[in-house]
C-alpha positions in Angstrom: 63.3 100.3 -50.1 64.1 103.4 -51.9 61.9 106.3 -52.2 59.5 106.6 -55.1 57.4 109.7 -56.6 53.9 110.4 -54.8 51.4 108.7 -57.2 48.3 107.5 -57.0 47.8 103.5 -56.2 48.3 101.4 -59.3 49.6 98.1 -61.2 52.4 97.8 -63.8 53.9 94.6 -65.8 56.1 93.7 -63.0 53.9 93.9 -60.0 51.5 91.8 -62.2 53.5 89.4 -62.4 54.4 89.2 -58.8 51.0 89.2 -57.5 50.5 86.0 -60.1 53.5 84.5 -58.2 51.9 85.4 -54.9 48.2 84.0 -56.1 50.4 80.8 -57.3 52.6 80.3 -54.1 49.0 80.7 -52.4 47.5 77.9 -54.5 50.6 75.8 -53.6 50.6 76.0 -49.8 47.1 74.8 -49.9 48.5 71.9 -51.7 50.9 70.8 -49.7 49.2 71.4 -46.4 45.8 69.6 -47.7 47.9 66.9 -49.0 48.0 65.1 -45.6 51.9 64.2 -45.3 52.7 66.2 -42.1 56.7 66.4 -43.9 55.8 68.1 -46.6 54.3 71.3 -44.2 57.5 73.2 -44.0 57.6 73.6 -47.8 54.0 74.9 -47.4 55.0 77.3 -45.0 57.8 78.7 -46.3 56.0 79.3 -49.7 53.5 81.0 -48.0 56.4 83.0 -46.3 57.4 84.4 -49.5 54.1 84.9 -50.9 53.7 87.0 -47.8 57.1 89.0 -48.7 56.3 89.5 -52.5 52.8 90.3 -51.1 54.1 93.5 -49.0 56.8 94.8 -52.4 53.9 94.4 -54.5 51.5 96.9 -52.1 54.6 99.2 -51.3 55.5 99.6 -55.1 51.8 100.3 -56.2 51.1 102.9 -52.6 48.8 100.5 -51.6 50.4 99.9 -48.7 48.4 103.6 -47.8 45.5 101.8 -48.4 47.0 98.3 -46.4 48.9 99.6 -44.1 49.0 95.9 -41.8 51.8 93.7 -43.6 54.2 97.1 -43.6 56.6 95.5 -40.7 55.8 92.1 -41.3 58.4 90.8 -43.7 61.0 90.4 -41.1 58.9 88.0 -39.2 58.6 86.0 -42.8 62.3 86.3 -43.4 62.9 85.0 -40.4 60.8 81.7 -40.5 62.2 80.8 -43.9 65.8 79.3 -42.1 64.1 76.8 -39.3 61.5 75.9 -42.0 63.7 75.0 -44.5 66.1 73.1 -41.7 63.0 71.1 -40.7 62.3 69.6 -44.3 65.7 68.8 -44.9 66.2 67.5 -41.5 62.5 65.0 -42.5 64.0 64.2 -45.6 67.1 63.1 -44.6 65.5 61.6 -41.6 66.8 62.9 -38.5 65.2 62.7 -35.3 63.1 66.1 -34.8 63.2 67.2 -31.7 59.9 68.0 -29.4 61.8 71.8 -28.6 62.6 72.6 -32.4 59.9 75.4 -31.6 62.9 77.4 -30.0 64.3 77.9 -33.8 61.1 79.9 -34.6 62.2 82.4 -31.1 63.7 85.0 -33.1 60.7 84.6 -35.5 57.9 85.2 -33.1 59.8 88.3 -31.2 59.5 90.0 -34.3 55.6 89.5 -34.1 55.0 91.2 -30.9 55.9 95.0 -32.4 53.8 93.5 -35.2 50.5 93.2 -33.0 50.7 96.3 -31.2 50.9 97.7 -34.7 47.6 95.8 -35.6 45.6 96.4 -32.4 46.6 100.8 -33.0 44.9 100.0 -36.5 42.5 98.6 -34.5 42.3 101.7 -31.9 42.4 99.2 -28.7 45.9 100.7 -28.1 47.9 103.7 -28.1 51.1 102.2 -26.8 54.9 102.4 -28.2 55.6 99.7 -30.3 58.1 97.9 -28.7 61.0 96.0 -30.3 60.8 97.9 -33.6 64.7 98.4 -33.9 64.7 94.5 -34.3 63.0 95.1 -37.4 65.2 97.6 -38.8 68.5 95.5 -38.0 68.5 93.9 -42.0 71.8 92.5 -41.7 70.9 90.5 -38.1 68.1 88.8 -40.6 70.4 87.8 -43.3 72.9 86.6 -40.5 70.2 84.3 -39.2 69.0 83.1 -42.6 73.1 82.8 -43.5 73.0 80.5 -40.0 70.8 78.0 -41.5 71.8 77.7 -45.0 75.3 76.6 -43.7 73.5 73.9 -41.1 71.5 73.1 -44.2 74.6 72.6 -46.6 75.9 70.4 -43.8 73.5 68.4 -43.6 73.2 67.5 -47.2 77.7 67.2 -47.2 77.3 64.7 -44.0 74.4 62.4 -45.5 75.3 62.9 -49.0 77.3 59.4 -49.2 76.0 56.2 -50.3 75.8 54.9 -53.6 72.0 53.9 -53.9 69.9 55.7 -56.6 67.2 57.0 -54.1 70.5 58.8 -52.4 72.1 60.5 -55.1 68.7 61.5 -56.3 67.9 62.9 -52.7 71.3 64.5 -52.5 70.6 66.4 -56.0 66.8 67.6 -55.0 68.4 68.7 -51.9 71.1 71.0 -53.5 68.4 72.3 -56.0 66.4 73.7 -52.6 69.2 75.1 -51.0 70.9 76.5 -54.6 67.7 78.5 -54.6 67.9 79.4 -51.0 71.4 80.7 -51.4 70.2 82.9 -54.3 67.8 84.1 -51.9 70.1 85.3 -49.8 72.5 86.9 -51.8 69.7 88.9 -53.7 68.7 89.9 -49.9 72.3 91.3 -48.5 73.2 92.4 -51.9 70.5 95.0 -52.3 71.0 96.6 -48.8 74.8 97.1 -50.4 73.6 98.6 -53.7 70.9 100.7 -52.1 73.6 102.6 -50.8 75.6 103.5 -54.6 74.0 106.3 -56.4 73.2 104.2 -59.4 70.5 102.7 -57.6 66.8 102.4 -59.2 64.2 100.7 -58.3 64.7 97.8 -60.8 67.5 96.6 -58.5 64.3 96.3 -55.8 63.1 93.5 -57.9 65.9 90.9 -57.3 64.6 89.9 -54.0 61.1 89.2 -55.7 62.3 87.8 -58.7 64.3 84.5 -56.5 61.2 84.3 -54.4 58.9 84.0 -57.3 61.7 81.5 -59.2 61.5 79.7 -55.8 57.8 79.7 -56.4 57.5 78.8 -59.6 60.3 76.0 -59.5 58.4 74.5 -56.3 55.2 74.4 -57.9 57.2 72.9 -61.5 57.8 69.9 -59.3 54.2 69.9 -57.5 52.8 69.9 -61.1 54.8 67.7 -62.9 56.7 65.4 -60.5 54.5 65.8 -57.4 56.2 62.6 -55.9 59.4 64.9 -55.1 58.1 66.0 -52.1 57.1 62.7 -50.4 60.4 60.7 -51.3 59.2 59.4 -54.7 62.5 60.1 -57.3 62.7 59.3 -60.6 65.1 59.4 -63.4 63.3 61.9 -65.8 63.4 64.2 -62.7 67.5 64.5 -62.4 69.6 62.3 -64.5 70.3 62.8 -68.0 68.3 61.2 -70.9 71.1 58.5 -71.0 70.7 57.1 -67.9 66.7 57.1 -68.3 66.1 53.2 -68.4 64.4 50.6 -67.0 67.2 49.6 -65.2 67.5 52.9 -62.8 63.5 52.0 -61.4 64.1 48.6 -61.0 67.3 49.6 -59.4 65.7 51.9 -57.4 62.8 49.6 -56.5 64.9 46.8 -54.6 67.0 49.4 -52.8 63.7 50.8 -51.5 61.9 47.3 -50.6 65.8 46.7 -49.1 65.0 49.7 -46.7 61.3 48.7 -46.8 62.2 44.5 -45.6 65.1 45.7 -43.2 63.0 48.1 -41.0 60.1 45.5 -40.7 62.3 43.0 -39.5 64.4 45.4 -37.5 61.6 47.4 -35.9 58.8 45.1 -36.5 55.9 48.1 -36.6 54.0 44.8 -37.7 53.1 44.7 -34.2 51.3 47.8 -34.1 47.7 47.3 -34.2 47.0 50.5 -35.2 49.2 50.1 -38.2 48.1 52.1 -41.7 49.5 52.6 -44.5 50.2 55.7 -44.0 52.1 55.5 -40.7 54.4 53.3 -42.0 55.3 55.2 -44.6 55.7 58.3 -42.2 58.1 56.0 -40.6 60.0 55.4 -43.5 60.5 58.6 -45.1 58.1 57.5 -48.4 54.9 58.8 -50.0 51.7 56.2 -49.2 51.8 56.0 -53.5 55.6 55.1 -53.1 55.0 52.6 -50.5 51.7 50.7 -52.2 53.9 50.6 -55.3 56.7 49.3 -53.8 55.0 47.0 -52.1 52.7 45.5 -54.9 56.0 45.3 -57.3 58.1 43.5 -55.2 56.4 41.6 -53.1 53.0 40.8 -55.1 50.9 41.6 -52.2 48.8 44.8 -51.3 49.9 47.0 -47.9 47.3 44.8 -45.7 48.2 41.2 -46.8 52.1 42.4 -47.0 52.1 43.3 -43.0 49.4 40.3 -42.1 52.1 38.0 -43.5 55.2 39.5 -41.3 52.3 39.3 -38.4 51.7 35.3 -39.3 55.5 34.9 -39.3 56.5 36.2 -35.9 52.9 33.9 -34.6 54.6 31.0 -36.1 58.3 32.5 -34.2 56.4 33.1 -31.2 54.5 29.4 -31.1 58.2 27.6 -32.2 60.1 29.7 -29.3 57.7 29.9 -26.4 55.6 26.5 -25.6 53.8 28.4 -22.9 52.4 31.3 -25.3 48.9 31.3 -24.9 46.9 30.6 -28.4 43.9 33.0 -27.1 46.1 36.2 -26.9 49.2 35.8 -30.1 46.8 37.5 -32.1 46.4 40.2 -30.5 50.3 40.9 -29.5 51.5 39.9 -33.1 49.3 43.2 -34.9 45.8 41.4 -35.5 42.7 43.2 -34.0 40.5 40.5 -34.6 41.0 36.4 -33.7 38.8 35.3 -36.5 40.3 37.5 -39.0 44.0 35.6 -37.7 42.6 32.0 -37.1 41.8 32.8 -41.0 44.9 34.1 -42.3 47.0 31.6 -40.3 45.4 28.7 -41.8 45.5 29.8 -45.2 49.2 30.2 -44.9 50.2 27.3 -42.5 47.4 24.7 -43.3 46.2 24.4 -40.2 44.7 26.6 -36.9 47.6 28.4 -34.3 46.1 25.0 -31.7 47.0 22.4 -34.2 50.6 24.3 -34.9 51.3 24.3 -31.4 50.3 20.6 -30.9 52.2 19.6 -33.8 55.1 21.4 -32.6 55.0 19.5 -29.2 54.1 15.5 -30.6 57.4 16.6 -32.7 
């Protein structure tokens, strides 16, 4: 950051408005953490990363980094949590397997935290040791490398997964290239004012850049929160992306049978059916989809809520299971085809078949 004139601590237009991007990027993390879809966390995180960043511009403009002296190296550890986060929500949203060590891709991250907390415990006077590792945080150009790393794994990602020709694809595709557009200006605003900081012609309205894409960032995340929240759990519509032309009925009920497709496919594929445990919301974990997207898709296409949609794949595999095996013991199906309760299947089965699992079976054998 470039030098400024010694002043006392104080607030102009611009750090206004960045601390109302910090105090909005705050409001949004709690959002999406408290929202209870484990996917959408990443996106918490990393808005909290650059509320964080802003955060420490905003004190070190106004000197009141003098008076809060505890963020002053902590940026880099911010900066360089942004990349993995980022790679983990596009790597959910295009489900792909997440791995149990992605915690290695946050390394570099939590190295930059140890120079950090001997910083913090000399504030605290419990230390008077060096503080180790600090040329890590003064290597700028190794943190834009790293964040460069990630963007390209990123932009591969979207370029390898990218084909298909169903709506809820090319709708993905485009929210995708929105996130990592944004990204990319991220980084360029980054590298490009360690170059300019080094021309004479300088000032310190070329430090803003690096706020102003966080805060876009912000602001464009918390656009979609607001007024398309479904964005963020799989849920794509046509007033989102496409133009006004192609906003018809046509596109949702398009989109509606692609995703009961998907839905109908991995039932009968997977059958998670047999899950007793089975919620609604698992299952749309599984999927990739908001619980909202799910119900709806659900109670459109097939006329059935979540519980009566997955009894009814459960009463079908009883009936497979009864046909296939003549040995299959009555007492236990219930249990093995997803039902937690006999009487709760002994019910269902004969409302859908007529008659009790025992008379099925004996039927089947007198045939």
């Amino acid at each position: 950051m470039n030098s400024m004139l010694q002043a006392a601590p104080s607030l102009d237009t611009w750090t206004s408005i960045f601390l109302f991007a910090v105090a909005m990027g705050l409001f949004l993390f709690v959002m999406l953490i408290s929202g209870g879809n484990r996917k959408n966390y990443p996106i918490g995180f990393l808005v909290l990363a650059f509320s964080v960043i802003i955060f420490q511009y905003v004190l070190y403009w106004t000197r009141y980094e003098e008076v809060f002296p505890y963020l002053v190296i902590f940026p880099p550890v911010c900066y360089y949590v942004t990349g993995p986060l980022l790679y983990l929500y596009f790597l959910n949203l295009y489900q792909r397997k997440v791995h149990f060590n992605y915690g290695i891709h946050f390394l570099p991250a939590f190295i930059i935290l140890i120079p950090n907390l001997i910083l913090w415990l000399k504030y605290l006077g419990f230390t008077e040791m060096k503080i180790h590792l600090l040329w890590l945080v003064q290597r700028p150009w190794l943190m834009i490398a790293h964040m460069a790393v990630y963007a390209f794994l990123i932009f591969r990602l979207i370029r390898k997964y990218r084909k298909g020709e169903g709506e809820y694809t090319k709708i993905r595709n485009k929210w995708g290239n929105v996130l990592v557009s944004l990204y990319g200006l991220f980084i360029i605003a980054l590298a490009s004012y360690y170059i300019l900081v080094k021309f004479p012609f300088f000032n310190s309205e070329w430090d803003y850049s690096i706020c102003i894409t966080m805060s876009v960032s912000i602001y464009t995340i918390g656009y979609f929160i607001i007024k398309q929240p479904q964005v963020f759990d799989g849920e794509f519509y046509s007033q989102l992306f496409l133009p006004i032309k192609n906003k018809t009925d046509n596109f949702e009920t398009s989109l509606m049978n692609e995703l009961y497709e998907k839905l109908t496919a991995y039932m009968q594929s997977e059958k998670p059916y047999t899950d007793n445990e089975l919620r609604l919301v698992h299952l749309a974990d599984q999927l990739g989809f908001s619980t909202h997207l799910l119900s709806k898709v659900i109670n459109k296409k097939s006329g059935m809520n979540f519980n009566q949609f997955v009894n009814d794949y459960r009463l079908d595999e009883a009936q497979r299971l009864l046909a296939e095996n003549g040995t299959y013991s009555v007492k236990s199906i219930y249990f093995d085809v997803g039902f937690n309760n006999k009487a709760t299947f002994y019910n269902a089965f004969k409302r859908k078949f007529n008659c009790t699992p025992l008379q099925y079976k004996q039927r089947l054998q007198e045939s």
